[in-house]
Structure formats: structure tokens, C-alpha cells
C-alpha positions in Angstrom: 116.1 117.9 97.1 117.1 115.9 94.2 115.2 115.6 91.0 113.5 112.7 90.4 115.2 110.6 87.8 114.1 107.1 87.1 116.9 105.8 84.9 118.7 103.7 87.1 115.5 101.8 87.9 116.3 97.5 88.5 115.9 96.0 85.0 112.7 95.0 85.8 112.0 99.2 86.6 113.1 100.0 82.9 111.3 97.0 81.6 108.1 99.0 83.2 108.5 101.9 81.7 109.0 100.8 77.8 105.7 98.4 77.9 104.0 101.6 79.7 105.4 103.9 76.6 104.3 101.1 74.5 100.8 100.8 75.5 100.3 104.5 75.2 101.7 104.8 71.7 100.1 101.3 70.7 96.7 103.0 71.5 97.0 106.5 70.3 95.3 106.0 67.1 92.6 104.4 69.1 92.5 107.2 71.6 92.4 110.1 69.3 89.7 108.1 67.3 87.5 107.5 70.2 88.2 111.3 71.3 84.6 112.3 70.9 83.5 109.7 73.2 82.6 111.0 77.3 85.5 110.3 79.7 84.7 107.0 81.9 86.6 106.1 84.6 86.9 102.2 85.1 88.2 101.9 88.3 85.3 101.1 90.5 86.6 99.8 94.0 84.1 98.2 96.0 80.4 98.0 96.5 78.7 101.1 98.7 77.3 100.1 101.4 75.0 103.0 103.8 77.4 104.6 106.6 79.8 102.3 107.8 81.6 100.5 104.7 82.4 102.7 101.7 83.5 101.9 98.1 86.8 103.2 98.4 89.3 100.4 98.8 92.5 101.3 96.2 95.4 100.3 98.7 96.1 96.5 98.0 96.9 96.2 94.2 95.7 99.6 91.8 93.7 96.6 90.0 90.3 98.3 90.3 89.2 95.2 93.0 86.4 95.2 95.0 86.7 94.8 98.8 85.3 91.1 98.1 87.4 90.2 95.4 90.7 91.3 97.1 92.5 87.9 98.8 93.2 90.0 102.0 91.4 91.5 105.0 90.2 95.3 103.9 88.8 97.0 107.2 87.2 101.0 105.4 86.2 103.6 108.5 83.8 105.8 106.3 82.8 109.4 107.0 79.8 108.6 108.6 81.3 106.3 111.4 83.4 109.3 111.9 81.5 111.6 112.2 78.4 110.0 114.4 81.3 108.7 117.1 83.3 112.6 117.1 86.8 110.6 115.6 88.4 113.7 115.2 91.9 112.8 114.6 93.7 109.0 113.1 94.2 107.9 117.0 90.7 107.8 117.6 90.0 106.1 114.1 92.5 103.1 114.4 91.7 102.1 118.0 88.1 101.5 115.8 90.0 99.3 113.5 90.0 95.6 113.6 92.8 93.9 114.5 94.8 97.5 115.5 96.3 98.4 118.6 97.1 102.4 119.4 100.0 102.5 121.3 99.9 105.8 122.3 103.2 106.7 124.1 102.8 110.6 124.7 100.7 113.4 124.1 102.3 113.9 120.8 103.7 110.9 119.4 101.9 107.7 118.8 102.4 104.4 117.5 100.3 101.6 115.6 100.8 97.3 115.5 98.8 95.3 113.7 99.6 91.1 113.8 102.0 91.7 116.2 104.1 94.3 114.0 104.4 98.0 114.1 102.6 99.6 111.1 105.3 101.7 109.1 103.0 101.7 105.5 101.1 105.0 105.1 99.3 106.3 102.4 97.3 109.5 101.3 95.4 108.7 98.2 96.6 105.5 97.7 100.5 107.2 97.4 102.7 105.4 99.8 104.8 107.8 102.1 107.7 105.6 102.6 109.4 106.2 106.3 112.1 104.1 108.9 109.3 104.2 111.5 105.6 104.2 112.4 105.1 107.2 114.7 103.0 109.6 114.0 103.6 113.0 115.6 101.5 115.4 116.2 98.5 113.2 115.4 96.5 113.6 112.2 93.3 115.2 112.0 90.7 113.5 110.0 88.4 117.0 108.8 89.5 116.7 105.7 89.5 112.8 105.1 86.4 111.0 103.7 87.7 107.1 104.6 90.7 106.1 106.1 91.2 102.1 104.4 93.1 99.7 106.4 94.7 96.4 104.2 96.5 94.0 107.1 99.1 91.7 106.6 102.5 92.6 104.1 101.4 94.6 101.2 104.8 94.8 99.3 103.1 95.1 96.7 102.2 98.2 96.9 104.5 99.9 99.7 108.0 98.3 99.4 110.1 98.5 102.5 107.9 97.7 105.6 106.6 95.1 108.1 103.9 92.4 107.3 101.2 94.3 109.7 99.0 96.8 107.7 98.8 99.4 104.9 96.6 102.4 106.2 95.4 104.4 103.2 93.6 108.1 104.8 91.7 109.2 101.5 90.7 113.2 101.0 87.9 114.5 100.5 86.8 115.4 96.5 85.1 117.7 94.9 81.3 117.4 94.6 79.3 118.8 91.0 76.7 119.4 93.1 77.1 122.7 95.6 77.3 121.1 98.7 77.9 123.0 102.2 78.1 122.2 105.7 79.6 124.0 109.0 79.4 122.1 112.9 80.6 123.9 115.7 81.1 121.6 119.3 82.4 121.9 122.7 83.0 119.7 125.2 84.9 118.9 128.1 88.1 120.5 129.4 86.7 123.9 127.0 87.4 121.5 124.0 85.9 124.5 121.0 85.6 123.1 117.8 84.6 124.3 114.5 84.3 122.9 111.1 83.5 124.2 107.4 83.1 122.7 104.2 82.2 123.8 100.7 81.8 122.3 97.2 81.2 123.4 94.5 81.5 122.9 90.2 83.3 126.0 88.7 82.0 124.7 85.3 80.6 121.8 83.5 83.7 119.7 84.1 85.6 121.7 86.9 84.9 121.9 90.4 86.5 122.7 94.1 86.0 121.9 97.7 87.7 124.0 100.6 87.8 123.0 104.3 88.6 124.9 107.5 88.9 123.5 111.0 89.8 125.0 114.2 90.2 123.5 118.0 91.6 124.5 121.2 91.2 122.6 123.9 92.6 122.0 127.2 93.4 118.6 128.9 92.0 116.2 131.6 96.4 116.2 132.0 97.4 118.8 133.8 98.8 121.7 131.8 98.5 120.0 128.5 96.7 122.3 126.0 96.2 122.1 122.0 95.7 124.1 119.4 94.9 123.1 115.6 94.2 124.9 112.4 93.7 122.9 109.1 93.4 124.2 105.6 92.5 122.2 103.0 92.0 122.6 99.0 91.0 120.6 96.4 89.9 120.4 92.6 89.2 118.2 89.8 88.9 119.0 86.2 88.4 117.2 83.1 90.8 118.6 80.9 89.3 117.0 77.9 87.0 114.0 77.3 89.6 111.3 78.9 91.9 113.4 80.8 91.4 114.4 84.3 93.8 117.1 86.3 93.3 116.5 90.1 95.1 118.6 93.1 95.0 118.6 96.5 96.5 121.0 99.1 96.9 120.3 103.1 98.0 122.3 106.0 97.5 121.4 108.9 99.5 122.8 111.8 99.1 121.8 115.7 100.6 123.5 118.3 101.1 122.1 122.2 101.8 123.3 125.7 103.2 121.3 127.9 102.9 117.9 126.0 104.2 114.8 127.3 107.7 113.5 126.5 108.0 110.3 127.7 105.5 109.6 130.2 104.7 108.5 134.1 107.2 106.1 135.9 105.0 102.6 136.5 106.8 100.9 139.4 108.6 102.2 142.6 112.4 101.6 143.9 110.8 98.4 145.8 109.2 97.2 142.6 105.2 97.7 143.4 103.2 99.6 141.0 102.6 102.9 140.8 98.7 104.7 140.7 99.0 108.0 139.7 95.9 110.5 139.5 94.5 110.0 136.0 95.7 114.0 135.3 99.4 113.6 136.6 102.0 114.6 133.9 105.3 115.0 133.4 105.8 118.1 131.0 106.8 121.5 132.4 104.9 124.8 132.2 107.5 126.1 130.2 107.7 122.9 127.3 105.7 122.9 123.8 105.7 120.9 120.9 104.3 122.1 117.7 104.3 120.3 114.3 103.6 121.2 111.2 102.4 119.6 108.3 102.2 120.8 104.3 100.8 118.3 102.1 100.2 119.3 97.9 99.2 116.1 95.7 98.7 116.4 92.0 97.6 113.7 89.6 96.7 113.3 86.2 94.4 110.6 84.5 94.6 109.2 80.8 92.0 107.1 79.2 92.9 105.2 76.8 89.7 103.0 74.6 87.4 103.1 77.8 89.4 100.1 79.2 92.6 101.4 79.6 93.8 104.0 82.5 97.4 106.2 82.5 97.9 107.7 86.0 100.5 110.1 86.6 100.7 111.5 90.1 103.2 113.7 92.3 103.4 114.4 96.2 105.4 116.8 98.1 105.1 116.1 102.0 106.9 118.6 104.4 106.2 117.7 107.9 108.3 120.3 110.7 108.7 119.6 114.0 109.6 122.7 117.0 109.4 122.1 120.3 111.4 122.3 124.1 110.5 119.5 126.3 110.8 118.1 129.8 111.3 114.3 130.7 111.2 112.6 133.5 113.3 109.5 134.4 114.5 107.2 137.2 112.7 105.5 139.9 110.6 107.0 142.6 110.6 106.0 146.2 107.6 104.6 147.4 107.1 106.3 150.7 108.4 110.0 149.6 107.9 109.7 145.7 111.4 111.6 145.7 114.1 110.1 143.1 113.1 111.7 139.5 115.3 113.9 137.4 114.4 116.0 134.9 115.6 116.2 131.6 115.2 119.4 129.5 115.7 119.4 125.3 114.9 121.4 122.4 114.5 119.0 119.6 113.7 120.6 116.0 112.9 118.5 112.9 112.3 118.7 109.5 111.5 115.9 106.4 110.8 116.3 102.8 109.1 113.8 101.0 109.0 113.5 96.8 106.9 111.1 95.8 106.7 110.2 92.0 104.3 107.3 90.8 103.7 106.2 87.3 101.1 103.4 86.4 99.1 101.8 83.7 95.7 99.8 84.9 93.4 98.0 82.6 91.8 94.9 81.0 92.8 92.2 78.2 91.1 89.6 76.6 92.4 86.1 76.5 90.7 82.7 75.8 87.3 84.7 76.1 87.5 86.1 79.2 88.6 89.6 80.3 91.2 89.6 83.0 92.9 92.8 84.8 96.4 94.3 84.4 98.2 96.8 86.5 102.1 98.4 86.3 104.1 101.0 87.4 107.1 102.9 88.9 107.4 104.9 91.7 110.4 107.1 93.2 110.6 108.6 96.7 113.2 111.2 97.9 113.3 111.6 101.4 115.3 114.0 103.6 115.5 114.2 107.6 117.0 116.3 109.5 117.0 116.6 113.2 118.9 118.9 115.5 118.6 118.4 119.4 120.2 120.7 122.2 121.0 120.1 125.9 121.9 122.5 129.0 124.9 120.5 130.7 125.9 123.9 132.2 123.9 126.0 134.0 122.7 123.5 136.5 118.6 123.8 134.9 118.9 120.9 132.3 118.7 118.0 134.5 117.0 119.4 137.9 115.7 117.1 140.9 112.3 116.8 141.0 109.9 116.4 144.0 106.9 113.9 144.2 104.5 114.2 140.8 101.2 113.8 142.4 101.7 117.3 143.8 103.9 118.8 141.3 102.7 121.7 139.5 104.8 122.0 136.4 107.3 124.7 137.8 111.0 123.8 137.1 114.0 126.2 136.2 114.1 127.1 132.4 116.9 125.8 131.0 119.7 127.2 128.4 119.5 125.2 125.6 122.7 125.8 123.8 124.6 122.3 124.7 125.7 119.2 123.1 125.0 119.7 119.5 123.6 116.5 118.0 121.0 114.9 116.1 120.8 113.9 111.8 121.4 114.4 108.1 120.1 111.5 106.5 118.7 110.8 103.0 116.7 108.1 101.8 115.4 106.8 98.3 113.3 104.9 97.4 112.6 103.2 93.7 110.4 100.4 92.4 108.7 99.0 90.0 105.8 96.3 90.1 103.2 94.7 87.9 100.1 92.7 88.8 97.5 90.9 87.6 94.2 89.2 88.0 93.6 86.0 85.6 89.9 84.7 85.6 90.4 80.5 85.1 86.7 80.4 85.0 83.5 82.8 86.4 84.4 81.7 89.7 87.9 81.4 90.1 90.4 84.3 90.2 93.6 83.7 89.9 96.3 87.3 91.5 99.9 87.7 90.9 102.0 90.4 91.3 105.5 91.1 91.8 107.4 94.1 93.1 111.2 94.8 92.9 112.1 97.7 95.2 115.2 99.2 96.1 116.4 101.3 99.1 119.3 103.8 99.2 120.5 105.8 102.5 122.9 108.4 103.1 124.0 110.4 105.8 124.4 109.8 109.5 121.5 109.4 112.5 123.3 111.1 116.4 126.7 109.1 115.2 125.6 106.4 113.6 126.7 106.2 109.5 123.1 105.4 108.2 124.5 104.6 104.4 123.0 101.7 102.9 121.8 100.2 99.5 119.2 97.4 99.4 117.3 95.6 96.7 114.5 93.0 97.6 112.0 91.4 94.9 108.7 91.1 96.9 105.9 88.7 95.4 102.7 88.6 95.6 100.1 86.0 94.8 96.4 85.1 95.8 93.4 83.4 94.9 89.5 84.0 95.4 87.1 81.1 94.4 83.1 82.9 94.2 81.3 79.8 95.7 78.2 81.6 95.3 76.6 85.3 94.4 77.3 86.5 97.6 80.0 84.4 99.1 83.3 83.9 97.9 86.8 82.0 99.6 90.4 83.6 99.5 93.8 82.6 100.1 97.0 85.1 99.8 100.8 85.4 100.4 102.9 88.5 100.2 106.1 89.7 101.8 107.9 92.8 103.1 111.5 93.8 103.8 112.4 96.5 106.0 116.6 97.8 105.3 119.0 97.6 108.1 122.2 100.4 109.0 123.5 97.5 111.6 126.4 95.6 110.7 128.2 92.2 111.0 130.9 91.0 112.7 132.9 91.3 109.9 132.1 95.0 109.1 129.6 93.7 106.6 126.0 95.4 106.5 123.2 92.7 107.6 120.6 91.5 104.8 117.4 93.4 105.2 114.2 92.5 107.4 112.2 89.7 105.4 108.6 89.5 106.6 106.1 87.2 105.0 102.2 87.0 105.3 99.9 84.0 104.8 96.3 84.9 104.8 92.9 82.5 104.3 89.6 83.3 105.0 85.9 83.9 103.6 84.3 86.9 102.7 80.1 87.1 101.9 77.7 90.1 100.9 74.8 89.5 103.0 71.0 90.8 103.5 70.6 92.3 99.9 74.3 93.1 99.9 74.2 95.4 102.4 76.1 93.3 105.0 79.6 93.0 104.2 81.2 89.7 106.4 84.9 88.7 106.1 86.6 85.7 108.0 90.5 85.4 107.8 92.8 83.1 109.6 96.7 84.8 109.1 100.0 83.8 110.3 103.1 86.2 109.5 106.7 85.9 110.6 110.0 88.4 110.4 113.3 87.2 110.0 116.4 88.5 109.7 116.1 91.2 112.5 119.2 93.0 114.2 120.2 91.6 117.5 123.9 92.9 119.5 126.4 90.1 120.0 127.2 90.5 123.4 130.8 91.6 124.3 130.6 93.8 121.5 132.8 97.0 122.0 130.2 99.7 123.6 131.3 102.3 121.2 131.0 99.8 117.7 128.4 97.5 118.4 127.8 94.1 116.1 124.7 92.0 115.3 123.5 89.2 113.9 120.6 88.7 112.2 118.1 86.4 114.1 114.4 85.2 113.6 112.5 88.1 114.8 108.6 87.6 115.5 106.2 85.6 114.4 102.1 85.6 115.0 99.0 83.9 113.4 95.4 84.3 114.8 91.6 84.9 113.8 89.8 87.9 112.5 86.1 88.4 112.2 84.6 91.5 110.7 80.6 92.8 110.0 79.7 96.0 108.0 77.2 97.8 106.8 73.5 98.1 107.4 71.3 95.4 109.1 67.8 97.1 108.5 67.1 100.4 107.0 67.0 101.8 110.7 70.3 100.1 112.2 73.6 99.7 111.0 76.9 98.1 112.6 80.8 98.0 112.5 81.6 95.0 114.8 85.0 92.9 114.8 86.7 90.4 116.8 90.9 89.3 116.3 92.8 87.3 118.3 96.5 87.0 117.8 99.2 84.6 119.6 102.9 86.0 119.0 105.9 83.9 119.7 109.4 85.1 119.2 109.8 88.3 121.5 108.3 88.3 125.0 108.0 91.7 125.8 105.9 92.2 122.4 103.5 89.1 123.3 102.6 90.4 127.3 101.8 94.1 126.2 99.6 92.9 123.0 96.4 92.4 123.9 95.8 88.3 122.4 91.3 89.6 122.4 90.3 92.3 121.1 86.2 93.4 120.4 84.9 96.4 118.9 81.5 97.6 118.5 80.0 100.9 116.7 76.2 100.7 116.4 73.3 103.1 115.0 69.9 102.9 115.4 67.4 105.8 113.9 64.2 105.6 116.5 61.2 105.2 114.1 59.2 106.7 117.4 61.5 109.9 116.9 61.4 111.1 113.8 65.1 112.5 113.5 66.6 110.8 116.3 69.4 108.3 116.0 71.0 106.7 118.9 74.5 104.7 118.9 77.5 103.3 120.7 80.9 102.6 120.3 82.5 100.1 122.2 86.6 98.5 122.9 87.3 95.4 124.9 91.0 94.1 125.5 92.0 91.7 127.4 95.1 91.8 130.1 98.4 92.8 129.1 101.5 92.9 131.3 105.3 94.5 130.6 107.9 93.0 132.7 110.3 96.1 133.2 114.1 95.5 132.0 115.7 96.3 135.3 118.4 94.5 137.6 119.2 97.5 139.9 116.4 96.8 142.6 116.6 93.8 143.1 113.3 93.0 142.4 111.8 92.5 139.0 108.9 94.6 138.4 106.0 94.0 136.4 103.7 96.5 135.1 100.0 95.1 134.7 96.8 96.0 132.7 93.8 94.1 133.5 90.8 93.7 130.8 88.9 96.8 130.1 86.1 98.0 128.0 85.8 102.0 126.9 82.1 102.4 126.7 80.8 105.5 123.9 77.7 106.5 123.3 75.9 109.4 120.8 72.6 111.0 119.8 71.7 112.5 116.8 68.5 114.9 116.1 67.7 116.5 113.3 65.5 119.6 113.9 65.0 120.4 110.7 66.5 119.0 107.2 69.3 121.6 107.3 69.6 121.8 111.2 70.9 119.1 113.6 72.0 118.5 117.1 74.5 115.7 118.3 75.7 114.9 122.1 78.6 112.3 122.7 79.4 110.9 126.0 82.6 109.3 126.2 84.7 106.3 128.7 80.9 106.3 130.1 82.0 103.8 132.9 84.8 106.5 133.8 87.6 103.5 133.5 90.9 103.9 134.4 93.7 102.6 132.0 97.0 102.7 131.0 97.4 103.9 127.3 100.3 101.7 126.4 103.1 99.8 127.6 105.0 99.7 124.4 107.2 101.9 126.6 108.9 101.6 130.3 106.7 104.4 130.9 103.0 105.7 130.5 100.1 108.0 131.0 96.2 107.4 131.7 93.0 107.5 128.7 91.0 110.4 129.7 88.4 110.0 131.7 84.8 110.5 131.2 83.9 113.4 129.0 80.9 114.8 126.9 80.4 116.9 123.6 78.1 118.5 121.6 77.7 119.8 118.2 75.4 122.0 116.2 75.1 121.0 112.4 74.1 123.0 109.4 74.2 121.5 105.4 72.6 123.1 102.5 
């Protein structure tokens, strides 16, 4: 990996840096005066609201906003909505997100959308990990994560290069000053074992850790499929003197899986009707794993400068490894014999490095008596991927027949996986620089700006393909809030992505990038005592620019032109918080029309509810009672064939996954919690993002024992 230089920033990068310098050195004298004085830390972000709304929201501008005075729609899943519903890994969290679709493809490999687009913006700590795509492999366990923040629409501001869908920020846990411990241990169906520690503690006055431990194995409702996770995780924070805080966190998290999906089921027969698998059928061999590992280390550093004034300095290295022999399925299956499936066998091994640097300067300024908010910074990524993929083409076990799935139990020849050499070398950078701000017109008006210049730099080549390319974009930002009262207050935004393209012209030429743009209005109000948190947004959001073949292009050097790509506008409705002192709620309702790609419109659901609910029993002392509850509407994929002379289409109707939990505390240390899961024991196709696809599981329990000191 390269160092991470920052001298060849865009002008408006270097510009960044000298007024950074400048403010620093202009407040030294200050600084050192004011030395004596405690360290106070003036980013405050958000209002806290009892388990399900937190005050962590730092994704949409590093201004030190509150949830109600950022122009966009901020969705926060907190700890305790977590932990009362079991949401053990990010899958589970985001299908609780409003306005989010899981499109989970496989076992091992999922997908997120958002407004119609996929959602490529990721964050740990509020540090963007910039990537080409959305999937997440593996899936992420959420032990270690006290909120996972979720800003929808383009947030170019603070992400660069991606789609105008959603930013999803997963922030860690921190050390506590106060020793606090806890351990749970579960099981549940399919000999799901489960266990969880936690400790935290303050090593002195102004240093303290936390450590973490979680372990699961479970096996699968899916046939063969087993898991295995272990996650480590460290932190500490210490104030290194009366204004300078040192904070590092450490992650390893590594999950390991037999016989995992790689692709999925086949949907439709050779005469075009559907297929209707047992929920457990699967694809993968007895023989086929996928393991992936993850090493995380995050380190910032925090300057105060006057009490009004913040310097933050902060690093990540991300290596995320990939190991794994695998077993797909393709073709089409005869209805009457289900014979007609081949087998494909693969080793595919991966690897990525991510260096992440990120420089910044937040704080306020005084003009025309009244105290507005400033934020700017640089930030550098270095990113390396490299796949390597192997075939058998010669011993006759790479690409086998295979008989009818529902009876198939996972036997197939092992295969010699020493053919066809391919896969990718390619490196990416990223650099940018931005600056926003927050002008107060009057007490009730708020007037946001921002802008963002980012550029893009690839190397290397992707399975033949030459993936070297240089983009710049300047990304605006700007937005509004008007407080018509205390407790209500009305937004408007606009803000736009770009995503960089490899495909070129007609003329040779590369195409311009992805632009995508987001419009947003809506109302968000602080109700009953401010514990009710209520946002209202209409959006609309469009791509243009994307990549489509010119037909009667050469097979082997296809062209493209850039075309409008999608667009989608619709209606979000979100409540948080607590409605008495016994009950609180997480309930939303979106609805989205896309126009501009078919097969994107029919396998988005347009309706979407979800419901999470608690409601301590004053009759039981201790007891607490809940649910969590999905509803989507239909959702169709009409499959891309011509060969049988039928056109099939693959349908979803409506369905609603039903939740529910209990929670009793025997003692104050001691507690008990039972989750019963897809009560209604529905039937459902995960996704048809894909030509393929696999069943949700079906109804299942767990239970937990819980200790704190």
C-alpha cells in the first residue's frame, strides 16, 4: 500500500488544508492560554430519547446537528431495539430500517436499496469506507456496535462517489468511566449457541477500555448450511491532556460457512411455471465453504481549540479476506422430472485493503450577533482488491449433472480446482476535500451549504477488463430548516452523488461518471415532552449518466452510451421514541414509485410498514412484552429469457414477518428473554434482485440468559 500523501489534492483540497493550518496556529495562543481549563467536547448530535432513538447521528455533515436540525431523513436503530428484537447481525438491522430493502441474494452475500438505488455508502464511526459496490459478505455482526445511523437520499457530502440512496453509519461501542459488565448466553433453533461478553472499565481518571467477545454456531433451517462466528473487539479512550483526546478501536471479526449458498434456487421450469421448493432446499455441496474475514483498527485524535473549536485527526485500516470453494447451480429444470441443472464448482479467494485518512476542523463563528457553525476537511482512501478464482475444466467434476434438488442431498464429485486462472488487480483512490456550513438568518431559520470536490483514480484490471480511470466531480450540498415552533420545525434539501465508470465510448473515450441527485422536503416535530421524535419527508431522486451496450457492439470490446438511468420519488413517515414511561415504538411507513428501469420497479416493493413495539406490564413487575413487525407489498421479476418460448415471471405476493419477545427480569442483575420469530410460519422469497433465490426461514424461537453488574 501506498502512503498517504495529500499533495496533489484539487485546489480546493490544498485550499482546505492552509485555512485548517491557519486556524490551529491563529488559536494557539488562545489554546495554550486556556490550557488549564477541563476538555469539553462540543459536538452534541441529537437529543436522547429512552430505547429506540439515540443521540448519535454524525453521518450527514460533521456540523454537530441534531437529528431535527439536519434537512434530511435520519432513521438511528439504538442498542436497545437490538437487543430486545435478537438483531444479531446488519441484515436483520436494515430490514428494520425505514425506507430499506435487504436484498439478500445468498447465504453469504447481501445487498441493500434504498429510493430505488443500491446503497454503496458505509461508514464505521462516521469514516466512510469507499467501495465499487454494496454487498456485504459475510454479513456484519452487530455485538460490538451501539447504533447503526441510517441518512437516505445522496450524501456527497460526506461520502463522495456513490448513489443518491443512503449513508449507513454502524457506530462502536465506547468506553464507559463507570465499570460496567454484562455476559448473555442464547440458543435457539437449528442448535443456534450464542454467547456474548462485555466489559468496561476506567484505567484512570481520564483513561478507560471496553473489550467484547462473541461466539455462535449454529446450523440452518437450509439444508447443510452451518455458521460459525468469533468476534474480538477492543477499545480505549484517553484524555491525553485537558483538550486532547486519543481514541482506538480494534475489530476482528471472522465467520466461517459450510455449505453456503452461491447463487441460489432456480424460480421457473423449462415450460415457464413457477417453481415451489421446500423452504430448506439448497444449492451448495457438502464439500463447499465460504469463510471471510474481517480486521478493522480505527485511531483518532481530538483537539480543542477555545471550547468552540474541534481538530479531528483520524486513521482506518480495513482488511477484509475472503476463502471459500463453492457450488452453483444453473439452467432450467424440467417440470415433470426436475432433471436439467449443472453444477458449477469454483474456488474464489479475495482480499482488500482499505487506508482511510480524514482531517477536519468543526466549530462556531460569530457574525452579525448570531453564532453559526463551520465544518472542513480532507480525506484520502487507498484501496486494493485482489481476487483470484479457479475452475476444473478437466477432470470431468467441475461442471457435473445434477438430479432433481428437492431430493438432493449435497453429494457431488470434488472437483480439482487448478483451471482457468482469472480474477483482479485493481487499485482505487480516493481524495476530497469539503466544507460546510450552517448560517442562522434569524432564531428560526437555518440556512446549510456545503460543497465537496472529490476525485477518483483506478488502476489495474477486473477478469480482462482495464479498470483505469481518473474522475473529478464537485458535489453540492445545500438545505434549509425553518423552526416553526419549539417542537416542530420544516426542511428542504438538495445534494448529489457521482459514481465513476471503466465503460467506454464509441470513440474509445471513457464515459462521464454516474450523476445522481436528491431532492428532499418534509417536517420533522419533537413530541410528548420531546420524547416522540416524528419526521415527514417527500423525496424524489434521479441517476443519469449510466452505462448502457450499443447493440452490434463487437462481443469481445463492447461500447456504451450513457443514458438516463433511474429515477424515483415517494413518501416517508417515521415515529421514535417513547409514548409513556411503559411503552415505546419504532414505526415507519415509505412508499416509492421508480420509473426508468423495469426490472428494478417490479422487484421493489412500492409499500413498505414496519413496526417494533415495547410495553413493560405494570401487573408484572419486570416483565416487558414487544413485537416486531414487516409488511411489503407484491413484487414480481419478469425473467430475461427467449429460449422457452414462454416468458416467465417470477411472483411475490404481500407478506408480513410477524416477531414477537418477552423480557423478565428476576432480579436487578438477572434476566430472562424468549423471541419467537416469522410467528405466522410465512413462506417467502428473500429477493428477486437476482434470476434466482432462496426462502426466509421459517418459524423459529430463542432464548437468552442475562447478567450486568
Amino acid at each position: 500500500m501506498s502512503a498517504l500523501p495529500l499533495l496533489r489534492l484539487s485546489k480546493l483540497a490544498i485550499c482546505t488544508s492552509f485555512a485548517l493550518g491557519s486556524i490551529a496556529h491563529a488559536t494557539s495562543q488562545n489554546n495554550n492560554n486556556d490550557s488549564d481549563k477541563s476538555y469539553e467536547k462540543i459536538a452534541v448530535y441529537g437529543q436522547h430519547y429512552k430505547n429506540y432513538i439515540t443521540e448519535d447521528a454524525q453521518s450527514a455533515t460533521k456540523l454537530g446537528l441534531t437529528i431535527k436540525e439536519t434537512p434530511q431523513s435520519v432513521s438511528v436503530i439504538s442498542r436497545a431495539l437490538m437487543d430486545d428484537f435478537s438483531l444479531d447481525d446488519i441484515n436483520a438491522v436494515l430490514e428494520t430500517t425505514p425506507g430499506v430493502t435487504v436484498e439478500q441474494i445468498e447465504t453469504d452475500r447481501t445487498y441493500f436499496k434504498a429510493r430505488g438505488f443500491e446503497i454503496t455508502n458505509f461508514q464505521i464511526n462516521g469514516m466512510g469506507t469507499p467501495q465499487d459496490n454494496g454487498s456485504i459478505q459475510g454479513t456484519l455482526d452487530t455485538a460490538i456496535f451501539e447504533s447503526v445511523e441510517v441518512v437516505r437520499g445522496a450524501n456527497g457530502l460526506m461520502t463522495g462517489a456513490g448513489n443518491p440512496s443512503a449513508t449507513v453509519n454502524m457506530v462502536l461501542k465506547k468506553p464507559t468511566y463507570q465499570t460496567q459488565i454484562s455476559a448473555s448466553a442464547s440458543y435457539g433453533s437449528w442448535d443456534n449457541k450464542r454467547i456474548e461478553l462485555d466489559a468496561s472499565t476506567a484505567l484512570a481518571e481520564d483513561h478507560a477500555v471496553r473489550v467484547a467477545f462473541t461466539k455462535q454456531t449454529t446450523d440452518s433451517y437450509l439444508d447443510r448450511y452451518k455458521q460459525d462466528k468469533t468476534i474480538y473487539y477492543f477499545a480505549y479512550e484517553g484524555q491525553l491532556t485537558s483538550s486532547t483526546v486519543l481514541s482506538v478501536n480494534y475489530v476482528d471479526q471472522q465467520k466461517d460457512a459450510d455449505s453456503p449458498l452461491w447463487g441460489a434456487l432456480p424460480l421457473y421450469y423449462s415450460d415457464g411455471s413457477a417453481t415451489n421448493f421446500n423452504t430448506s432446499t439448497s444449492t451448495a455441496a457438502d464439500w463447499s465453504y465460504w469463510n471471510n474475514s474481517t480486521e478493522q483498527l480505527f485511531v483518532s485524535l481530538e483537539q480543542s481549540i477555545a471550547n468552540t473549536w474541534l481538530l479531528k485527526a483520524s486513521y482506518a485500516h480495513l482488511v477484509n479476506e475472503q476463502d471459500s470453494n463453492l457450488f452453483y447451480v444453473y439452467g432450467t429444470p424440467n417440470h415433470e422430472t426436475g432433471l436439467g441443472l449443472t453444477g458449477y464448482a469454483s474456488e474464489y479467494d479475495h482480499k482488500d485493503k482499505h487506508d482511510i485518512l480524514d482531517l477536519y476542523a468543526a466549530g462556531k463563528f460569530n457574525v452579525f450577533g448570531m453564532e453559526h457553525d463551520l465544518s472542513f476537511g480532507v480525506n484520502q482512501a487507498d484501496m486494493d482488491n485482489i481476487d483470484k478464482s479457479l475452475y476444473d475444466f478437466t477432470t470431468g467434476n467441475g461442471f457435473p449433472a445434477m438430479p432433481e434438488l428437492g431430493g438432493w442431498d449435497g453429494i457431488a464429485p470434488a472437483p480439482t480446482l487448478t483451471d482457468g486462472l482469472t480474477g483482479a488487480d485493481v487499485t482505487n483512490r480516493q481524495r476530497s476535500a469539503y466544507i460546510s456550513t450552517r448560517i442562522r438568518t434569524t432564531n428560526s431559520l437555518s440556512l446549510l451549504a456545503g460543497v465537496s470536490h472529490v476525485n477518483w483514480q483506478s488502476k489495474g484490471e477486473s477478469y480482462g477488463t482495464a479498470k483505469d480511470k481518473d474522475s473529478d466531480q464537485t458535489i453540492p450540498y445545500f438545505g434549509t430548516v425553518y423552526d416553526i415552533n419549539e417542537n416542530v420545525s420544516a426542511y428542504a434539501s438538495y445534494t448529489e452523488t457521482f459514481v465513476p465508470q471503466t465503460e467506454r465510448d464509441i470513440t474509445g473515450d471513457y464515459l462521464d461518471p454516474i450523476t445522481g441527485e436528491s431532492r428532499e422536503i418534509g417536517i420533522k416535530a419533537q413530541l410528548l415532552d420531546n420524547d416522540l421524535f416524528v419526521t415527514l419527508a417527500y423525496f424524489d431522486a434521479k441517476q443519469v449518466g449510466l452505462a448502457v451496450a450499443i447493440a452490434g457492439s463487437a462481443p469481445d470490446d463492447t461500447r456504451y452510451y450513457g443514458a438516463d438511468g433511474i429515477s424515483s420519488d415517494g413518501f416517508e413517515v417515521e415515529l421514535s421514541g417513547k409514548i409513556s414511561d411503559t411503552l415505546s415504538t419504532s414505526f415507519s411507513y415509505s412508499t416509492i414509485n421508480i420509473e426508468g428501469d423495469e426490472l428494478v420497479k417490479n422487484y421493489t416493493p412500492k409499500n413498505q410498514y414496519k413496526l417494533a413495539i415495547t410495553h413493560k406490564l405494570p401487573e408484572f413487575d419486570g416483565l416487558t412484552v414487544g413485537l416486531n413487525y414487516r409488511w411489503q407489498d407484491d413484487t414480481k421479476r419478469i425473467q430475461p429469457t427467449t429460449s422457452l418460448g414462454v416468458t416467465p415471471v417470477t411472483k411475490q405476493d404481500a407478506f408480513g414477518i410477524l416477531n414477537l419477545m418477552a423480557t423478565y427480569d428476576i432480579t436487578d442483575n438477572i434476566g430472562v428473554s424468549f423471541n419467537l420469530n416469522n410467528v405466522t410460519n410465512e413462506k417467502y422469497l428473500h429477493s428477486l434482485y437476482w434470476e434466482q433465490g432462496y426462502y426466509g426461514a421459517p418459524r423459529s424461537y430463542g432464548i437468552s440468559m442475562n447478567w450486568q453488574l
